[in-house]
TORPA-4810 file (N, C-alpha, C, O; in nm, 3 decimals):
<nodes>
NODE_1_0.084_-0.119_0.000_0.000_0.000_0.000_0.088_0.124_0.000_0.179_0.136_0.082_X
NODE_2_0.059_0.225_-0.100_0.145_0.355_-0.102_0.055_0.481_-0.018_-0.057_0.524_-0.044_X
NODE_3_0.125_0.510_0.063_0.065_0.624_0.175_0.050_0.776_0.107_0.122_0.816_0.015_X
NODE_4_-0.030_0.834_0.152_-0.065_0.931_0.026_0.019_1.086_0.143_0.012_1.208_0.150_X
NODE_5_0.079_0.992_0.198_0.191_1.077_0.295_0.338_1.021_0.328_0.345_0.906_0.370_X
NODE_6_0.428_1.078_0.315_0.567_1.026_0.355_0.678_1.105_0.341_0.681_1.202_0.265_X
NODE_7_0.781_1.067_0.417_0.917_1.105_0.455_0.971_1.006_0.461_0.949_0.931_0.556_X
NODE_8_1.080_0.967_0.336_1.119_0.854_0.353_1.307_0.897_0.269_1.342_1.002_0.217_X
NODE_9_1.381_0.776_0.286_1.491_0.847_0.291_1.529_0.732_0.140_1.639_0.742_0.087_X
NODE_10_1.442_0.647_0.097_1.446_0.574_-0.045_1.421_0.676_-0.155_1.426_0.798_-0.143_X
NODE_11_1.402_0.630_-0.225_1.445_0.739_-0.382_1.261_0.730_-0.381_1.186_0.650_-0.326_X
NODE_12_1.236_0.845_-0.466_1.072_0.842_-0.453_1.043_0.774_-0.581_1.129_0.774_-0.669_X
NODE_13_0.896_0.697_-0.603_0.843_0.637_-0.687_0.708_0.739_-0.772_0.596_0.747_-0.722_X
NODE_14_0.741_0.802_-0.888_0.632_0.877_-0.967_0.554_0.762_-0.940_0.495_0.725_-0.838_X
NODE_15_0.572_0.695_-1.091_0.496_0.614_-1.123_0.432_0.536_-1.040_0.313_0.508_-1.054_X
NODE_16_0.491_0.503_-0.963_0.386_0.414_-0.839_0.284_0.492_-0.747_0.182_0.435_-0.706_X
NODE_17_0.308_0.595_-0.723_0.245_0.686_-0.664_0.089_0.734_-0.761_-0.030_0.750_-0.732_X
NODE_18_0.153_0.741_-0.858_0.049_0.737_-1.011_-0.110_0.676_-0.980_-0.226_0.716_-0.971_X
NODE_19_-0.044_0.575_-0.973_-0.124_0.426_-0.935_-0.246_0.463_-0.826_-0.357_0.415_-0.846_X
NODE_20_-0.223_0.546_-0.713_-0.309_0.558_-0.651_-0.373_0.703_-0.631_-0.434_0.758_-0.539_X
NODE_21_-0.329_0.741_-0.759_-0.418_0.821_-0.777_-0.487_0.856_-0.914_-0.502_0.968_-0.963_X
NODE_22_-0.531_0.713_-0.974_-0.632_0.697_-1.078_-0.771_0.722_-0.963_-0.769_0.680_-0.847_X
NODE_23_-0.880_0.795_-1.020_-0.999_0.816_-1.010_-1.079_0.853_-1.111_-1.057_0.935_-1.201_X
NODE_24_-1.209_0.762_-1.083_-1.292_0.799_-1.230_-1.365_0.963_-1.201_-1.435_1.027_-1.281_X
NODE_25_-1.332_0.994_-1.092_-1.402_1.130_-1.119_-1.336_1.248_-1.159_-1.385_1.353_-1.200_X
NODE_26_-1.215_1.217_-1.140_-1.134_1.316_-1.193_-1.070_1.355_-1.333_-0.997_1.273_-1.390_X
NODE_27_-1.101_1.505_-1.400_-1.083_1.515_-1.514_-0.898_1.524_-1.515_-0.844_1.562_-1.619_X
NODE_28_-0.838_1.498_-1.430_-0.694_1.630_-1.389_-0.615_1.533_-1.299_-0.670_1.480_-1.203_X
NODE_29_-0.499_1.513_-1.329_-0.398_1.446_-1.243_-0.256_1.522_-1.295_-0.213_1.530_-1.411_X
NODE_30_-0.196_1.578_-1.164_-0.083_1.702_-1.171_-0.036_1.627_-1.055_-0.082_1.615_-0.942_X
NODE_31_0.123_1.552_-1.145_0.188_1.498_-1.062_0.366_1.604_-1.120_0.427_1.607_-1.227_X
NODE_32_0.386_1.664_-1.003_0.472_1.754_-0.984_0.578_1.708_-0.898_0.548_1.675_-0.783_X
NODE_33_0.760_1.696_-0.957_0.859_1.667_-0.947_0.946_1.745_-0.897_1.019_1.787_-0.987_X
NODE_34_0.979_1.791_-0.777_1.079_1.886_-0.754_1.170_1.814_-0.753_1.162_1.719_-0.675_X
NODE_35_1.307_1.829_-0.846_1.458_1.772_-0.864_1.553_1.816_-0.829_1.579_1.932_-0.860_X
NODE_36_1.612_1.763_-0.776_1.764_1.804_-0.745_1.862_1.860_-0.864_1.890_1.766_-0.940_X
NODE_37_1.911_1.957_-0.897_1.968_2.031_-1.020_2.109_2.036_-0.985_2.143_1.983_-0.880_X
NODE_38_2.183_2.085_-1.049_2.306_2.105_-1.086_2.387_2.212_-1.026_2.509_2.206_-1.007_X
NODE_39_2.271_2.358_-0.986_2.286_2.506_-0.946_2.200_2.550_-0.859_2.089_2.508_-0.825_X
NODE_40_2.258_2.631_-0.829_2.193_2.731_-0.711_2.261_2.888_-0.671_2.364_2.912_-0.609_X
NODE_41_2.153_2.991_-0.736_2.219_3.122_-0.733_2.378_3.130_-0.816_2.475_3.193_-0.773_X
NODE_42_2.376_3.078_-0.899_2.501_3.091_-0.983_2.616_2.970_-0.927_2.706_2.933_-1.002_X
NODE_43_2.603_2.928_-0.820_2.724_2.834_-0.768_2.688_2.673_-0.837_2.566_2.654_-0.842_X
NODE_44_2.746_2.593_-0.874_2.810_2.491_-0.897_2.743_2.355_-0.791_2.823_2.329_-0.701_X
NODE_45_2.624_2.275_-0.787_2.598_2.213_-0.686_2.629_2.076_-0.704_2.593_2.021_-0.808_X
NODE_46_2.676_2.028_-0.638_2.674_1.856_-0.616_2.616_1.766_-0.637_2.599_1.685_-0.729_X
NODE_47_2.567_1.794_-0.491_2.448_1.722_-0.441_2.381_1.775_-0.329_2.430_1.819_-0.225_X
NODE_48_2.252_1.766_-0.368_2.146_1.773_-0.194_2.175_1.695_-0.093_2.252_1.601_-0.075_X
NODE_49_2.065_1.778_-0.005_2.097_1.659_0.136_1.963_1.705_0.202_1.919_1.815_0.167_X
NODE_50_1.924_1.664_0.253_1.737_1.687_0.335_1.764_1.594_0.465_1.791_1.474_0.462_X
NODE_51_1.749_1.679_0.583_1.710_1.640_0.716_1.575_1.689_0.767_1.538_1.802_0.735_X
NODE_52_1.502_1.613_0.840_1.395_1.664_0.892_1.340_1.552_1.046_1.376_1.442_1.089_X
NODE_53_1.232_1.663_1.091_1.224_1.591_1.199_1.106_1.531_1.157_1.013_1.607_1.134_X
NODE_54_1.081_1.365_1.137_1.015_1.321_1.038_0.840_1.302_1.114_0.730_1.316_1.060_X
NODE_55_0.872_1.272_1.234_0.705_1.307_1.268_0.627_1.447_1.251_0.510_1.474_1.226_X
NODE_56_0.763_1.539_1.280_0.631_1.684_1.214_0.635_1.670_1.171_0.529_1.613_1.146_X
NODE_57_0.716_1.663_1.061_0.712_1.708_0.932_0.615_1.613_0.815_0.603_1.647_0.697_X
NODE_58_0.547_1.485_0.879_0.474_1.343_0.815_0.316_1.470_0.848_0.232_1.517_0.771_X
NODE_59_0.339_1.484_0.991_0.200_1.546_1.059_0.192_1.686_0.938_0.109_1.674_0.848_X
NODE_60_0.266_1.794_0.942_0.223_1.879_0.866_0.191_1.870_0.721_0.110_1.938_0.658_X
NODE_61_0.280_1.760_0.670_0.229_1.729_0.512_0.105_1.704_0.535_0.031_1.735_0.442_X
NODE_62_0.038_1.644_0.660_-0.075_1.536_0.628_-0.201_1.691_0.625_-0.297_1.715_0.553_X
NODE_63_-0.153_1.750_0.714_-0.253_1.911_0.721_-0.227_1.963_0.629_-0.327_2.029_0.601_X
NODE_64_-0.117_1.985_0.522_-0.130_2.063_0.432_-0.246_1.958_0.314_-0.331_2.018_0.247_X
NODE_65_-0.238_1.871_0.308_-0.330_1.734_0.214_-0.423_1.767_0.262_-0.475_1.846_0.183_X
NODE_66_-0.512_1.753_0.391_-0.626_1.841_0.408_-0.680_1.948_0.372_-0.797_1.948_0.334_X
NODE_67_-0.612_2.048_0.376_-0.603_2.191_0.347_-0.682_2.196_0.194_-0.790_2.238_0.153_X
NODE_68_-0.552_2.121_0.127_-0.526_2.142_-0.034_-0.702_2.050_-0.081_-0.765_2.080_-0.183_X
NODE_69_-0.739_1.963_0.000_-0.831_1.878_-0.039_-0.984_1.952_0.004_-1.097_1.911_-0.023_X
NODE_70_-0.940_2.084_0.087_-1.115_2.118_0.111_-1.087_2.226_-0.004_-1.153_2.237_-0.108_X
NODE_71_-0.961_2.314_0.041_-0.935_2.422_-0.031_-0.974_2.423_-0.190_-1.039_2.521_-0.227_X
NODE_72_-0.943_2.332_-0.280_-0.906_2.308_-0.398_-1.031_2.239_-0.461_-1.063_2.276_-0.574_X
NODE_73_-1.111_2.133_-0.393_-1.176_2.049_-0.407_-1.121_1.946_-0.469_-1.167_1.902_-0.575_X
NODE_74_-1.000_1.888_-0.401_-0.960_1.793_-0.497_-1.007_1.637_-0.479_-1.065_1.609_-0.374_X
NODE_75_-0.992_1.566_-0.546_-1.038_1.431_-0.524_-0.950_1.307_-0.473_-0.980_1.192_-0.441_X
NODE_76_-0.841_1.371_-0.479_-0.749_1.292_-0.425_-0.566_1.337_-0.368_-0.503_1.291_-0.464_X
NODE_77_-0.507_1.370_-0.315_-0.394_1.416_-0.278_-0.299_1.330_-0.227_-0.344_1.245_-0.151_X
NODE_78_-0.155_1.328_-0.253_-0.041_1.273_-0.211_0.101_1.407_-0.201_0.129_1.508_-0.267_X
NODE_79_0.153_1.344_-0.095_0.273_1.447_-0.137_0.422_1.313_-0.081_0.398_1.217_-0.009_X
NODE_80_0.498_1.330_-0.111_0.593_1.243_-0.037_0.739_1.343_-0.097_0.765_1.401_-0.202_X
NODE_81_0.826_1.318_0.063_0.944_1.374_0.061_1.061_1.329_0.099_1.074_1.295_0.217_X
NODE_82_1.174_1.318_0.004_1.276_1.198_0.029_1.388_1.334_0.161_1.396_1.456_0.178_X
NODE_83_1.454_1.199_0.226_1.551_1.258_0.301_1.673_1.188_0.250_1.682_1.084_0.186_X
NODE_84_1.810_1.314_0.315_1.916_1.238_0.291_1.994_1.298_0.203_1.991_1.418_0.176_X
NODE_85_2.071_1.207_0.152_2.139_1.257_0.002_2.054_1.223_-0.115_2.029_1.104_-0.130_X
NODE_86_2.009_1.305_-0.195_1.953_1.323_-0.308_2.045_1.375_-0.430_2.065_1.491_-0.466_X
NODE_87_2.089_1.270_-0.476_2.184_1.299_-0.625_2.087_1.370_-0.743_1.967_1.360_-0.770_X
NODE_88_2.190_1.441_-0.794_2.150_1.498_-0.899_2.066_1.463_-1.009_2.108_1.374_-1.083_X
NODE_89_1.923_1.528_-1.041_1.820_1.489_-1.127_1.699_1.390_-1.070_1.590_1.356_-1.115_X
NODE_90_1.767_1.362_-0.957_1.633_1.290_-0.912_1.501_1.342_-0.772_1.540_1.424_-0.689_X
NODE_91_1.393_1.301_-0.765_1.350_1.366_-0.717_1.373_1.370_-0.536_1.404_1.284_-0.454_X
NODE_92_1.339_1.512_-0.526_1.352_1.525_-0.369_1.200_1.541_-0.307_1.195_1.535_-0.184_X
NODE_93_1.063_1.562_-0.383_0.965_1.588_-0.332_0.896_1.571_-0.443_0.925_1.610_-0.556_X
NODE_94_0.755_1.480_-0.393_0.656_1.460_-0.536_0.568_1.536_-0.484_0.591_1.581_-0.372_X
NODE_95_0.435_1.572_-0.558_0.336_1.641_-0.516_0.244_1.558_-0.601_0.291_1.549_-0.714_X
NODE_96_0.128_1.493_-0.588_0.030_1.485_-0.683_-0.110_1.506_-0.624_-0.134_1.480_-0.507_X
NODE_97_-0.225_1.567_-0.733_-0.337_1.634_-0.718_-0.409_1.580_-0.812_-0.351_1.532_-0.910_X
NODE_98_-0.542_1.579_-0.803_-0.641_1.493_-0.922_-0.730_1.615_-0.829_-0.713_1.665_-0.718_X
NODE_99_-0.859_1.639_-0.966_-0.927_1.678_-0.928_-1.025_1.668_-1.040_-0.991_1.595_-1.132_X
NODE_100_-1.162_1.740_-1.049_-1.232_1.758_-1.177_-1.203_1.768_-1.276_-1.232_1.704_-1.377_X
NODE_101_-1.095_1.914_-1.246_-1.067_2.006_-1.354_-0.895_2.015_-1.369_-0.823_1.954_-1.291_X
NODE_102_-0.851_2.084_-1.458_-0.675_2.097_-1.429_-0.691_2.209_-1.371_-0.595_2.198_-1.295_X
NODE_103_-0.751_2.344_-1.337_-0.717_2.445_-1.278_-0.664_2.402_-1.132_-0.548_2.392_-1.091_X
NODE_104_-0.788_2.379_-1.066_-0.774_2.305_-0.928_-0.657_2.235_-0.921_-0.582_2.301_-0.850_X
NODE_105_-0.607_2.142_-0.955_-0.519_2.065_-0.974_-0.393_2.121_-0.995_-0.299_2.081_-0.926_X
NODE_106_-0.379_2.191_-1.062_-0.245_2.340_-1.084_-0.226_2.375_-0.979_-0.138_2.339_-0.900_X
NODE_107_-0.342_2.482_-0.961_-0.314_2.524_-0.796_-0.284_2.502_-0.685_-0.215_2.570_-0.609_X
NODE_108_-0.368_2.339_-0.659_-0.314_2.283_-0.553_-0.160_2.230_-0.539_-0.084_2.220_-0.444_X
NODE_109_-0.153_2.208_-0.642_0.026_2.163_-0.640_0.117_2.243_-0.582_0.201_2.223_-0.494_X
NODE_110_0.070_2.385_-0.676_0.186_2.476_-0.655_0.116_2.528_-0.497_0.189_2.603_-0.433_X
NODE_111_0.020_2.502_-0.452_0.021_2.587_-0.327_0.065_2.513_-0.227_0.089_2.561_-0.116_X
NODE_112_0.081_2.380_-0.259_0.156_2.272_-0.176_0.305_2.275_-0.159_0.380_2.242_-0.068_X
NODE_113_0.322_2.333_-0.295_0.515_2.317_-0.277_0.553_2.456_-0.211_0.669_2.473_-0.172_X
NODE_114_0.430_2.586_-0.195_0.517_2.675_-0.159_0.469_2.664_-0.001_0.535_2.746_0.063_X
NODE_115_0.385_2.598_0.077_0.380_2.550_0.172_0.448_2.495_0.300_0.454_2.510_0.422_X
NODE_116_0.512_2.391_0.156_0.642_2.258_0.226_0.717_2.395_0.260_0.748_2.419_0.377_X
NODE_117_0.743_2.471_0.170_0.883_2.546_0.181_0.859_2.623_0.304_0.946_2.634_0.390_X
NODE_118_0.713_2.691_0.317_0.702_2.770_0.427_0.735_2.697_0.574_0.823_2.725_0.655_X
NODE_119_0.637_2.598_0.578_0.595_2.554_0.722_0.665_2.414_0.735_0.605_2.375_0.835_X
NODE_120_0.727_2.338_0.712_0.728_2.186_0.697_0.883_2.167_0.771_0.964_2.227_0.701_X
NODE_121_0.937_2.115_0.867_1.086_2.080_0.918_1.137_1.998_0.814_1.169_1.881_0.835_X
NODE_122_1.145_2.059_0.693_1.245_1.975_0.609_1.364_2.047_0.574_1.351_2.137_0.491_X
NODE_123_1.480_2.022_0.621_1.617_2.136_0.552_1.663_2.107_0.447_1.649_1.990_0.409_X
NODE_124_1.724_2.189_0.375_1.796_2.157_0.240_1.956_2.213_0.247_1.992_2.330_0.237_X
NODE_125_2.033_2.100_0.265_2.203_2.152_0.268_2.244_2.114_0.101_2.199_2.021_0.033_X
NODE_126_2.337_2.209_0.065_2.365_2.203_-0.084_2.530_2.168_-0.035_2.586_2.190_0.073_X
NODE_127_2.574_2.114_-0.142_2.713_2.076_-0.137_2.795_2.134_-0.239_2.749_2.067_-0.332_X
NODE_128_2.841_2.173_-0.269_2.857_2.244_-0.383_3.035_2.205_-0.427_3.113_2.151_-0.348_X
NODE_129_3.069_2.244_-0.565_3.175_2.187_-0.611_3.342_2.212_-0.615_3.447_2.167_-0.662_X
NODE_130_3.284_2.327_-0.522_3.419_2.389_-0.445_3.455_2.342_-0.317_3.537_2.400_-0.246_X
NODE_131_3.399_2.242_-0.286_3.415_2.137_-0.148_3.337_2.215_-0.022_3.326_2.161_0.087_X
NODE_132_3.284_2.351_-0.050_3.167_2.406_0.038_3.055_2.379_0.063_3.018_2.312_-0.033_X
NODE_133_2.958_2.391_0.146_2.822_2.316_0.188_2.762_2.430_0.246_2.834_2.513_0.302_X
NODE_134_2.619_2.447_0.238_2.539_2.563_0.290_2.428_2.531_0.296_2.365_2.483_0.201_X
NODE_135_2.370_2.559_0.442_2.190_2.521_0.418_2.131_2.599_0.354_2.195_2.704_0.351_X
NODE_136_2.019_2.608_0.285_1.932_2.684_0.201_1.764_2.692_0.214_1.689_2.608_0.262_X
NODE_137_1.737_2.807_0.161_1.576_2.792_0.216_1.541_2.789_0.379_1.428_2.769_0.424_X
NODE_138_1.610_2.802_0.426_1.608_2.746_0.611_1.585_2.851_0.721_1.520_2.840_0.825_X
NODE_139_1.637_2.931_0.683_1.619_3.023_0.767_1.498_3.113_0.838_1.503_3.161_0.951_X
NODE_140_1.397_3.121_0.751_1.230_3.136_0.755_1.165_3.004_0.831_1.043_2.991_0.830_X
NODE_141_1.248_2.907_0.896_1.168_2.881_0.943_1.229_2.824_1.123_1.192_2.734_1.199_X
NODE_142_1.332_2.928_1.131_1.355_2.977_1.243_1.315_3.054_1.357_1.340_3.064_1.477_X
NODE_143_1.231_3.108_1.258_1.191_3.275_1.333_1.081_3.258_1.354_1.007_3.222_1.262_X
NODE_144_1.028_3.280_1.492_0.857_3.220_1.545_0.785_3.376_1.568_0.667_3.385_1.605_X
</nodes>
């Protein structure tokens, strides 16, 4: 059974994730890939790295999937987020949304990923190719 929630530190599965979210009522399935890239602000990156404290951070995905599911009207929601080292090109966070329509389904995605970024204990350390390392995105969610 694939949990339509997770923090897991295995490589994430699109396609399987796919799977559970066929519905006949839905006109719209927006399955959204955030990847690990090459750059960041002009520097040279490695590789990722994602720590988190995995019970909030399971608990707040699961409220933002609520949220996105009254908010949006969607018919079905998943989000899952890998920890760890995340090599280059592969994914660090899926998002998927089904709904009626593709609008809904758009929206909810993207209001999900800027979410994770806001509220969610997940860090992002970059490694970069000058043998330097720097957390990123992190700092916003220091400040109470």
């Amino acid at each position: 059974m694939i949990p339509w929630i997770a923090v897991q530190e295995a490589p994430l599965d699109a396609m399987a994730l796919r799977t559970v979210m066929e519905d006949p009522h839905a006109g719209a399935l927006v399955l959204f890939e955030g990847r690990a890239r090459d750059h960041h602000e002009g520097r040279p990156v490695l590789q990722l790295a994602y720590e988190a404290y995995v019970p909030m951070a399971e608990k707040e995905l699961g409220l933002l999937r609520e949220k996105a599911i009254e908010r949006y009207g969607l018919t079905r929601c998943a989000v899952h987020h890998r920890i760890g080292v995340v090599p280059l090109t592969e994914a660090a966070v899926i998002v998927a949304t089904s709904s009626a329509h593709r609008a809904e389904s758009f929206q909810a995605a993207a209001w999900i990923m800027d979410e994770i970024k806001q509220r969610v204990p997940i860090w992002k350390r970059e490694k970069y190719r000058d043998g330097s390392e720097s957390w990123v995105e992190c700092t916003h969610r220091f400040q109470m």
